[in-house]
Backbone atoms as SQL, in Angstrom:
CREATE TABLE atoms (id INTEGER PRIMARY KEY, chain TEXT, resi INTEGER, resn TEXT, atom TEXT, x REAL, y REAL, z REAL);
INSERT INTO atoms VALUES
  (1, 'A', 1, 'UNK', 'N', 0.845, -1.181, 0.000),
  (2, 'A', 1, 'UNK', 'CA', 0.000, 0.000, 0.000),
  (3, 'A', 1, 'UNK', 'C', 0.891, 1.245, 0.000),
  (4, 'A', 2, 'UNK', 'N', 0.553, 2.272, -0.825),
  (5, 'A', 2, 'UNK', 'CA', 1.065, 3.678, -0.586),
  (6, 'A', 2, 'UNK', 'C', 0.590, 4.453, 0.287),
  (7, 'A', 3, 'UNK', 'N', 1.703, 5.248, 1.346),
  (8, 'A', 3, 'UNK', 'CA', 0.926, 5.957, 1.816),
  (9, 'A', 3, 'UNK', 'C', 1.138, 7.655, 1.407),
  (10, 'A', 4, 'UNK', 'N', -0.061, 7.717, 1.619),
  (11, 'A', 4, 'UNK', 'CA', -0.635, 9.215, 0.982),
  (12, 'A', 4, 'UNK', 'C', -0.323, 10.406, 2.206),
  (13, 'A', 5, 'UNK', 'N', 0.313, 11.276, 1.722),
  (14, 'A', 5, 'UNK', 'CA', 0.598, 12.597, 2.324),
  (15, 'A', 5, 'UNK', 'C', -0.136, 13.857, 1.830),
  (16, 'A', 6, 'UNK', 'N', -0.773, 14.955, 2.391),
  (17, 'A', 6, 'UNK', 'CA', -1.238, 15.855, 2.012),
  (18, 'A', 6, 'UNK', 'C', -0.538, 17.187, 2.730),
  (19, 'A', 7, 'UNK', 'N', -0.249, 18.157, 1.559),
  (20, 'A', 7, 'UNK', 'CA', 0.396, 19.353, 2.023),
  (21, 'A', 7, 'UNK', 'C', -1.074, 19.946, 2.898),
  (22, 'A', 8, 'UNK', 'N', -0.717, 21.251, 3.175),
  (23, 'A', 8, 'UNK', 'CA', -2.232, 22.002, 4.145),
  (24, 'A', 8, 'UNK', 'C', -2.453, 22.887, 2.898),
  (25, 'A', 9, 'UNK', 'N', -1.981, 23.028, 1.822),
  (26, 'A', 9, 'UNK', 'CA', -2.789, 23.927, 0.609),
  (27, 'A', 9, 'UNK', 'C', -3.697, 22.808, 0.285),
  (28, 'A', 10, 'UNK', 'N', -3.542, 21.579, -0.105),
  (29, 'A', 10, 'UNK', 'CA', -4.610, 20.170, -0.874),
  (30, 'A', 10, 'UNK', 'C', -5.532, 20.325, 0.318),
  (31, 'A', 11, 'UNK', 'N', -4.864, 20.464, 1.646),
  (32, 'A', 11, 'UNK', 'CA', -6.479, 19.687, 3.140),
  (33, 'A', 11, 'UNK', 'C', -7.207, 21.072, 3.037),
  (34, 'A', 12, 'UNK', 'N', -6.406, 22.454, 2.662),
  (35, 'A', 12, 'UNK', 'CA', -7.620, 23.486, 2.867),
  (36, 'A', 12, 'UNK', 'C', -8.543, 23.909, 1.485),
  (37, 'A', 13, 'UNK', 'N', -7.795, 23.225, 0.330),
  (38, 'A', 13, 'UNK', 'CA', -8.309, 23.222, -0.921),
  (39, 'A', 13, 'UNK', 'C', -9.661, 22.162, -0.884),
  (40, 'A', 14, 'UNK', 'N', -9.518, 20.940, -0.645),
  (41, 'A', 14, 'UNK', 'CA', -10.371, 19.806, -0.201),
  (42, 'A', 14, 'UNK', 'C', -11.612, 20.226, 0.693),
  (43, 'A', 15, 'UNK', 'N', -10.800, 20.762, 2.050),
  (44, 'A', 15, 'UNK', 'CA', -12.417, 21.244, 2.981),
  (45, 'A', 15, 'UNK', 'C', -12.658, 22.460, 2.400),
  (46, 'A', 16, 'UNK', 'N', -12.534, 23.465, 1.676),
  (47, 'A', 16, 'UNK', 'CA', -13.017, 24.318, 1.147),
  (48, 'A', 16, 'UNK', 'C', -14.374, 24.015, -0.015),
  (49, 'A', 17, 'UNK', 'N', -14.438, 22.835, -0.488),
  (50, 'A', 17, 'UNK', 'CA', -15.086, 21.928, -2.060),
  (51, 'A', 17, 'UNK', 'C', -16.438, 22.092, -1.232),
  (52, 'A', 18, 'UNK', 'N', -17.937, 22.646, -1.475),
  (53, 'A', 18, 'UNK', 'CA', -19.039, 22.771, -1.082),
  (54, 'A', 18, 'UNK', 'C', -19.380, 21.375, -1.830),
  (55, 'A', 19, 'UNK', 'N', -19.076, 20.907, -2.782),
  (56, 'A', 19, 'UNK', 'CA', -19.826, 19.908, -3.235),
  (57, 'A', 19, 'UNK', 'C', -19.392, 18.723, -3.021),
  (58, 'A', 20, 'UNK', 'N', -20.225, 17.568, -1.783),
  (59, 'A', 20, 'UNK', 'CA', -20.458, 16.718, -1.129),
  (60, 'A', 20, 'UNK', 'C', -19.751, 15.617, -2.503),
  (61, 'A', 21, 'UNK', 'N', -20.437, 15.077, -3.440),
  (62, 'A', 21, 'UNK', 'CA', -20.590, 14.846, -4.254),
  (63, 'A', 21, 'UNK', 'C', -18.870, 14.477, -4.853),
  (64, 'A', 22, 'UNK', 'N', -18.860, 15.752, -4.980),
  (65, 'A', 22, 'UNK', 'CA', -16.872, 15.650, -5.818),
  (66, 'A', 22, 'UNK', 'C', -15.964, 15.285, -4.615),
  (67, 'A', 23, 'UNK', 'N', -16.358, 15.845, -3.337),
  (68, 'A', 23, 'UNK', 'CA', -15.503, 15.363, -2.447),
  (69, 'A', 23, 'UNK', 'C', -15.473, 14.032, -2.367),
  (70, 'A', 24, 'UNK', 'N', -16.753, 13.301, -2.300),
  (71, 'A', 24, 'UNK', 'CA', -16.658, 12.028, -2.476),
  (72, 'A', 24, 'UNK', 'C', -16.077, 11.243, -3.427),
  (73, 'A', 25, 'UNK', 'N', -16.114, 11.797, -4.590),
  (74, 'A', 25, 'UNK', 'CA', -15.200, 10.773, -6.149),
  (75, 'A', 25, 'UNK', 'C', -13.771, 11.191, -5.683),
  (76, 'A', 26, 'UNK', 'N', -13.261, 12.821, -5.171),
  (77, 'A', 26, 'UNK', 'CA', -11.988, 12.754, -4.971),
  (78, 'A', 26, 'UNK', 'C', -11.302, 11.925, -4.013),
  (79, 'A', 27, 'UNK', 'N', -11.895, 11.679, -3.136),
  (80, 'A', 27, 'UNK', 'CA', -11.813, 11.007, -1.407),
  (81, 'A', 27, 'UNK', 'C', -11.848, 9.136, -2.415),
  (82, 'A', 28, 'UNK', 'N', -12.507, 8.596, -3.332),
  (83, 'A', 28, 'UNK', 'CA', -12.513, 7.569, -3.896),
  (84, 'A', 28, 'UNK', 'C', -11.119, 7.522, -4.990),
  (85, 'A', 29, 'UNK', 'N', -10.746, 8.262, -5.112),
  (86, 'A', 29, 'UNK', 'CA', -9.992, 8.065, -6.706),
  (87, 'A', 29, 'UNK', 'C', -8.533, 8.219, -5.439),
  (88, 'A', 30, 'UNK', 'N', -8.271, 9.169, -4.529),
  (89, 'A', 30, 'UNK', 'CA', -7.045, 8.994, -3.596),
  (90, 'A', 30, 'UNK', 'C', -7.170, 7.610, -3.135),
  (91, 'A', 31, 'UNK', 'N', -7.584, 6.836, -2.924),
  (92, 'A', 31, 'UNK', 'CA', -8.028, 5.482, -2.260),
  (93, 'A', 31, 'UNK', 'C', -7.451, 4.612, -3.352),
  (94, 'A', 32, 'UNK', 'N', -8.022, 4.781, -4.258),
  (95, 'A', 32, 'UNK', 'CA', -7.721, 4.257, -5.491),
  (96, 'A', 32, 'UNK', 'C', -5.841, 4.712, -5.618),
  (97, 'A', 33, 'UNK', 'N', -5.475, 5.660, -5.604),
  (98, 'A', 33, 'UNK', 'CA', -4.024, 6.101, -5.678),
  (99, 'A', 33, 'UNK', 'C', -3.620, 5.095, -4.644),
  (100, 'A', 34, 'UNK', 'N', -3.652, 4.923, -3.489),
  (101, 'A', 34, 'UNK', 'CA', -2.881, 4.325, -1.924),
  (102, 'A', 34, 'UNK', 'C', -3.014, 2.655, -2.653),
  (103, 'A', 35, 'UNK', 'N', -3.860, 2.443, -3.377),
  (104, 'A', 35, 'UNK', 'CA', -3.641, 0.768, -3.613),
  (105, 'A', 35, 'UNK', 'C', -2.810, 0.663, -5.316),
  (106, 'A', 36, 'UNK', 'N', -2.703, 1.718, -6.062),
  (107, 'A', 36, 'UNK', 'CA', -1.626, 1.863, -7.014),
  (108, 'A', 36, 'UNK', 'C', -2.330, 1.491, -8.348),
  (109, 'A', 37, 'UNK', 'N', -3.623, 2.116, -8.082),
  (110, 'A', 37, 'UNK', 'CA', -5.057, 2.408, -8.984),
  (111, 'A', 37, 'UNK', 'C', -5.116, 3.893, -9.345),
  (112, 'A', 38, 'UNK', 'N', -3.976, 4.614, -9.774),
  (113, 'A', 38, 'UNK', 'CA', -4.462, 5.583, -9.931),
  (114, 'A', 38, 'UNK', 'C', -5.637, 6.708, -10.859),
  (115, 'A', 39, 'UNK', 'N', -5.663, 5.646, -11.770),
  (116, 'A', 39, 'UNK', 'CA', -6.930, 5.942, -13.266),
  (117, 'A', 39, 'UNK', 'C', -6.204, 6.782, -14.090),
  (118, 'A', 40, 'UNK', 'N', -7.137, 7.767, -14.134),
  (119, 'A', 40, 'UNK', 'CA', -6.868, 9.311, -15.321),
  (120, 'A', 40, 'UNK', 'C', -6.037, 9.992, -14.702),
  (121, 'A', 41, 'UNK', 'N', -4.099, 9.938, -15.254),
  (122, 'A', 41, 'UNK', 'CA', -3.284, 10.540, -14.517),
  (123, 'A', 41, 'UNK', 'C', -2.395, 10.873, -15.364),
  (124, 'A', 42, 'UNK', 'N', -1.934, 11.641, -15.593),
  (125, 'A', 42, 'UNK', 'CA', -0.749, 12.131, -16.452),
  (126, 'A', 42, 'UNK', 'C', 0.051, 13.301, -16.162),
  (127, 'A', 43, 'UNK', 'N', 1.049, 12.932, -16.544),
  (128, 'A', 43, 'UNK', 'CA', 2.728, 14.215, -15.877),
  (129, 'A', 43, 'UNK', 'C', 2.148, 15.618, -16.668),
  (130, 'A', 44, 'UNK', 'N', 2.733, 16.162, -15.910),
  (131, 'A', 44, 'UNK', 'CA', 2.521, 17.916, -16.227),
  (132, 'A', 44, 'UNK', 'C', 3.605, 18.763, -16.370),
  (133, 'A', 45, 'UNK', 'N', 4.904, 18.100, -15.375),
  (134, 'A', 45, 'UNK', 'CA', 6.221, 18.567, -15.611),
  (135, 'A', 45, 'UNK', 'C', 6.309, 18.454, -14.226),
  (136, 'A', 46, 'UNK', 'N', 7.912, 18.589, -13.957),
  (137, 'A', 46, 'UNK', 'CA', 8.637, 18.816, -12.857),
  (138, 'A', 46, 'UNK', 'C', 8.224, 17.653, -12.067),
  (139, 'A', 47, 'UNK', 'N', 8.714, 16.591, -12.525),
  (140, 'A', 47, 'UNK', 'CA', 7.661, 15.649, -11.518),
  (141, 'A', 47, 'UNK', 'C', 6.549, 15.836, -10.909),
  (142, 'A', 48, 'UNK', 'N', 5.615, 16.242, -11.340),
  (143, 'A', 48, 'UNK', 'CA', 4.212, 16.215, -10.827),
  (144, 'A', 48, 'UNK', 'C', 3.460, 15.597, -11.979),
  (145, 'A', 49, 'UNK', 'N', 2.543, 14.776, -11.500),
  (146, 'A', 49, 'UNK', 'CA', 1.329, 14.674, -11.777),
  (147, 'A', 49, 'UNK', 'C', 0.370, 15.011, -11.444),
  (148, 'A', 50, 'UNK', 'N', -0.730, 15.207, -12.438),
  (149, 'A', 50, 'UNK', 'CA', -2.331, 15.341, -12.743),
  (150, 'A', 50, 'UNK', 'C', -3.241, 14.452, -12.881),
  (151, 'A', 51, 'UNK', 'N', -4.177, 13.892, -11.599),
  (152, 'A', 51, 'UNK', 'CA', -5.512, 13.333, -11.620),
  (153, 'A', 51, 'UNK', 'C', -6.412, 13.763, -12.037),
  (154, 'A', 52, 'UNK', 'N', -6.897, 13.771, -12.951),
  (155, 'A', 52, 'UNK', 'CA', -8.332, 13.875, -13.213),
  (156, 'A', 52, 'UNK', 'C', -9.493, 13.542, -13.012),
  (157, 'A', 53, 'UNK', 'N', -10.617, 14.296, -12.441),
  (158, 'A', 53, 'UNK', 'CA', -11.598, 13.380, -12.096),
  (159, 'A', 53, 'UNK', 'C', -12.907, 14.051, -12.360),
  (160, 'A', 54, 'UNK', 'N', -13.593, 13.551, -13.527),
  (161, 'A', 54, 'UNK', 'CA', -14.741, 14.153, -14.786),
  (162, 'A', 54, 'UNK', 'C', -15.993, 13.734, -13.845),
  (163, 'A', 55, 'UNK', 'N', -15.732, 15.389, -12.990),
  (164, 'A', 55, 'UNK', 'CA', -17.103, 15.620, -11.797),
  (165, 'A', 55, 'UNK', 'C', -17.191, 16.837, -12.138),
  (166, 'A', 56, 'UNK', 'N', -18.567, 17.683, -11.987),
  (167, 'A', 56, 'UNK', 'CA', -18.578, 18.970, -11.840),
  (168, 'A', 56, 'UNK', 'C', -18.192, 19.642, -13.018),
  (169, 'A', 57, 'UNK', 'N', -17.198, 20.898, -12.609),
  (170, 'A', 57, 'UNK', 'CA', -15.829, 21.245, -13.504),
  (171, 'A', 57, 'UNK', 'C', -14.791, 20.974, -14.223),
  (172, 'A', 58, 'UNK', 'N', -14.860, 19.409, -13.488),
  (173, 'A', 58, 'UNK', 'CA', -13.580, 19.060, -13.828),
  (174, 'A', 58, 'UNK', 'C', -12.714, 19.182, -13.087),
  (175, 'A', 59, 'UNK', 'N', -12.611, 18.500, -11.427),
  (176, 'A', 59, 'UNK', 'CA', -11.262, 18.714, -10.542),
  (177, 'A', 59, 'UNK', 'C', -10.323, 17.895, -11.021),
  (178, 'A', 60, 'UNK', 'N', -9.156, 18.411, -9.929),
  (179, 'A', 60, 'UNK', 'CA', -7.477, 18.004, -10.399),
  (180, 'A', 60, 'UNK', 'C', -6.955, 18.178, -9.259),
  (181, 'A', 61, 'UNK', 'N', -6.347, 17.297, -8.819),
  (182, 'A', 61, 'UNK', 'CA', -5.388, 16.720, -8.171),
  (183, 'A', 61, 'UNK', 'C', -4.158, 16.595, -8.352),
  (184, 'A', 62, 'UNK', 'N', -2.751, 17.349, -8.227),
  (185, 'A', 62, 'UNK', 'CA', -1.995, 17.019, -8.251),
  (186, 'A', 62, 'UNK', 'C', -0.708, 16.545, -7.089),
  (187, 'A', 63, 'UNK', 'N', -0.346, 15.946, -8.036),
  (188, 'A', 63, 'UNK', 'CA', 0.409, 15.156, -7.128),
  (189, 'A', 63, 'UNK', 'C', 1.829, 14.899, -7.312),
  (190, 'A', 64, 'UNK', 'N', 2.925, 14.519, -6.209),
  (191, 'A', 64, 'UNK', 'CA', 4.482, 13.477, -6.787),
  (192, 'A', 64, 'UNK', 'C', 4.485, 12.031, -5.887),
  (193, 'A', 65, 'UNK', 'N', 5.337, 11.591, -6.300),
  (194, 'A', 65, 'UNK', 'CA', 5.610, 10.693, -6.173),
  (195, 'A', 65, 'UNK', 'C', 6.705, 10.107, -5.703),
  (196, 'A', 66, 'UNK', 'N', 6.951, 9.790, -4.661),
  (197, 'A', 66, 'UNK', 'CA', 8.334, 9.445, -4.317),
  (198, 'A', 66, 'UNK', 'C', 8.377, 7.877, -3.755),
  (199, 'A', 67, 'UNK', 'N', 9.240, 7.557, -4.652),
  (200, 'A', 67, 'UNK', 'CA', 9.709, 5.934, -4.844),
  (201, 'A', 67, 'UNK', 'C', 8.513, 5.284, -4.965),
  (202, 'A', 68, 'UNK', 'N', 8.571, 3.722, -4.208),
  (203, 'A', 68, 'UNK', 'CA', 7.247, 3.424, -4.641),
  (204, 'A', 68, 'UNK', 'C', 6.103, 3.191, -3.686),
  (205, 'A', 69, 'UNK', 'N', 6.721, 4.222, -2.734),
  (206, 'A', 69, 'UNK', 'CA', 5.837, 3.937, -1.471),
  (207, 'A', 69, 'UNK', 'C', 4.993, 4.825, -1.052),
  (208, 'A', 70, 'UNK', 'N', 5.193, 6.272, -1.501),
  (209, 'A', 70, 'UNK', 'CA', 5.273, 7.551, -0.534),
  (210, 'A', 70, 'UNK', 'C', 4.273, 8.305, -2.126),
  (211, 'A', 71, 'UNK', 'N', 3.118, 9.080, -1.808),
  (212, 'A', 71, 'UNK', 'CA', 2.577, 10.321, -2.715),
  (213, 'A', 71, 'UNK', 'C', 2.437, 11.384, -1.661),
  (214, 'A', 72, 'UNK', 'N', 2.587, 12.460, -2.264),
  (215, 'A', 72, 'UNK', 'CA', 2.045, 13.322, -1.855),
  (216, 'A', 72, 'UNK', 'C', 1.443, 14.406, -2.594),
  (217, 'A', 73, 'UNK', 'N', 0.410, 14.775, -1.819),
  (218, 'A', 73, 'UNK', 'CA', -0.816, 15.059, -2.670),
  (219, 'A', 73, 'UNK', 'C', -0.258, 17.099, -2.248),
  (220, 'A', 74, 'UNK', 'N', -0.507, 17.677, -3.380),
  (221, 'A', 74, 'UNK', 'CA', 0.101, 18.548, -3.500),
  (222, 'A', 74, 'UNK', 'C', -0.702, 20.058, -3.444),
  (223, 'A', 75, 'UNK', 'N', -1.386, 20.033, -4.489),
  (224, 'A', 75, 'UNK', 'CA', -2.648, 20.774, -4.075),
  (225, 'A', 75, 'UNK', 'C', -4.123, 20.358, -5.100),
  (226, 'A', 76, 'UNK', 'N', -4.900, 20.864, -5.263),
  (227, 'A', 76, 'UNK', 'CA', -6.009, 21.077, -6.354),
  (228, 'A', 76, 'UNK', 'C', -6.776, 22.002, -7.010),
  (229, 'A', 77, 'UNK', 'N', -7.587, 21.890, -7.992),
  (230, 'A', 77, 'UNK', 'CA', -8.219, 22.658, -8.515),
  (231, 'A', 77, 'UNK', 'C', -9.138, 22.376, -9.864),
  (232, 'A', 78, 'UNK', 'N', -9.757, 23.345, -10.372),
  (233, 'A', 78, 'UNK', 'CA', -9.968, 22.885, -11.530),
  (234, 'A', 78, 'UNK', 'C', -9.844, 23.445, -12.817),
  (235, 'A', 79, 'UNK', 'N', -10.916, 22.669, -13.932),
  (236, 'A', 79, 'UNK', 'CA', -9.907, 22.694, -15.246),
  (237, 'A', 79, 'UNK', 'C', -10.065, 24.108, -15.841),
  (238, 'A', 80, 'UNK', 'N', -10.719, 25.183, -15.180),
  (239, 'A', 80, 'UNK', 'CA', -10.717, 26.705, -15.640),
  (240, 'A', 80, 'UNK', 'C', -9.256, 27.095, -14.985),
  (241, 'A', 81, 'UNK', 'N', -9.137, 26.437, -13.929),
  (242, 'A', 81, 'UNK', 'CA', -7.646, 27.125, -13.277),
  (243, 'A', 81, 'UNK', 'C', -6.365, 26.077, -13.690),
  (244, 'A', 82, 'UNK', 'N', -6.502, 25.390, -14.475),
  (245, 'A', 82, 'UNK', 'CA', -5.402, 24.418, -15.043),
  (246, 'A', 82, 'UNK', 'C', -3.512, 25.151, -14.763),
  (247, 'A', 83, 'UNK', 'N', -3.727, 25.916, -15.719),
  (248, 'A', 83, 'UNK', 'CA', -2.324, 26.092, -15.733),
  (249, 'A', 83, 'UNK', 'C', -1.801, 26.657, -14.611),
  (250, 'A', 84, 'UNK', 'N', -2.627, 27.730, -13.783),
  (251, 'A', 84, 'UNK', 'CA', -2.362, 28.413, -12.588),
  (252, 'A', 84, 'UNK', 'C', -2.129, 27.326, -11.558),
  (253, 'A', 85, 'UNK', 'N', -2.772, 26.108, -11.301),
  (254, 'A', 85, 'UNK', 'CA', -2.946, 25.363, -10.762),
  (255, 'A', 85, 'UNK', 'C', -1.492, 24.310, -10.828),
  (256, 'A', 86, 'UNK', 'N', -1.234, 24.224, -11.775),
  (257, 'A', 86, 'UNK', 'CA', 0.284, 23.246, -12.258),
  (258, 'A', 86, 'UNK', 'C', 1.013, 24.194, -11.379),
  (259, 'A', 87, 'UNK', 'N', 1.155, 25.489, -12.037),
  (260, 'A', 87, 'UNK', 'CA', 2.329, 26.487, -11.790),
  (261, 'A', 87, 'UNK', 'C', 2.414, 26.352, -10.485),
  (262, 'A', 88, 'UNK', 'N', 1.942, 25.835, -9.640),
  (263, 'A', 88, 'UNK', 'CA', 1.690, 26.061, -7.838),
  (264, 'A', 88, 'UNK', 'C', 2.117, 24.625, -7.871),
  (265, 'A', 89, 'UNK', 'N', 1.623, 23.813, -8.063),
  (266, 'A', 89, 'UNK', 'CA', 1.620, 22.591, -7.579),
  (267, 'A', 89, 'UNK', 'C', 3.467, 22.733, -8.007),
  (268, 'A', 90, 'UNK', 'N', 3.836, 22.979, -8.965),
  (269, 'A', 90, 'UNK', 'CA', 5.209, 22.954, -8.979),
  (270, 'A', 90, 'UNK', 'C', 6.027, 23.730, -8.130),
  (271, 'A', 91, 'UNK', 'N', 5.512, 24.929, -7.533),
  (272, 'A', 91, 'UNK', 'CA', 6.436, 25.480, -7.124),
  (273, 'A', 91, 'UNK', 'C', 6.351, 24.684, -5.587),
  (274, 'A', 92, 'UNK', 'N', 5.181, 24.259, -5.228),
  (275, 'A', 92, 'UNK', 'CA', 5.249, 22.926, -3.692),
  (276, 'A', 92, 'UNK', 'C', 6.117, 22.224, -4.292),
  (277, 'A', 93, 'UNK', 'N', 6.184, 21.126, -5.341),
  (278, 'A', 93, 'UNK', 'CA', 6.927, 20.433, -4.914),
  (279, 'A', 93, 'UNK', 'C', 8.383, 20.903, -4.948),
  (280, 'A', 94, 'UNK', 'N', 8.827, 21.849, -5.803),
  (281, 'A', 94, 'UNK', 'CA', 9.923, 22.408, -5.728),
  (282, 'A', 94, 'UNK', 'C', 10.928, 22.725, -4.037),
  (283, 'A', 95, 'UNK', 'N', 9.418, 23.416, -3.062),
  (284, 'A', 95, 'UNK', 'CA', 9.618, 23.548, -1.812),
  (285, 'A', 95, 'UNK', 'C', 10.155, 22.553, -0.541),
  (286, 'A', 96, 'UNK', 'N', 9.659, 21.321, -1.392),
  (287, 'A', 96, 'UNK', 'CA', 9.554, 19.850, -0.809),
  (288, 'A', 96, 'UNK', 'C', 10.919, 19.568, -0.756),
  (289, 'A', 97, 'UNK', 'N', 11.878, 19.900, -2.130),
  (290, 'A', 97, 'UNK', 'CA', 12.741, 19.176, -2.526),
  (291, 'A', 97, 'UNK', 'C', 14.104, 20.085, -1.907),
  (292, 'A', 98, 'UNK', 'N', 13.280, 21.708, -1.804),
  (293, 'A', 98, 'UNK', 'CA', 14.449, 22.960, -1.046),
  (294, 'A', 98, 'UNK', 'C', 14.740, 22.571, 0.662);
């Protein structure tokens, strides 16, 4: 099993989500990540990846990955805030690695 780490930008991005609904597919598809199910996921750069999960707007999850044990979940958003959203998630993990 992987275990899953969350920065406090993803836990205040997450309890911030009014909709019951997406919290729930996101809260399912991380579950899905910890057993090495991750689905709709693809690199974005800088070692991060992008979850996708076709609710709502369109949330996103990003994430890294370290070795084959360890994610951490980085921040989120969605697909109107895409690129703004990478640009952050990179500069966390960048922070991770300073």
């Amino acid at each position: 099993m992987i275990e899953i780490r969350q920065t406090d930008t993803f836990r205040e991005w997450l309890l911030s989500l009014r909709d019951a609904r997406a919290k729930q597919k996101i809260a399912s598809r991380i579950q899905r990540l910890r057993f090495g199910n991750p689905g709709d996921v693809k690199p974005v750069g800088a070692g991060v990846s992008e979850m996708r999960i076709n609710e709502g707007p369109g949330y996103r999850v990003y994430f890294v990955q370290r070795g084959s044990v360890l994610v951490v979940l980085l921040c989120g958003g969605t697909k109107r805030r895409q690129q703004a959203d990478i640009e952050q998630a990179k500069r966390l993990a960048a922070e991770m690695e300073g």
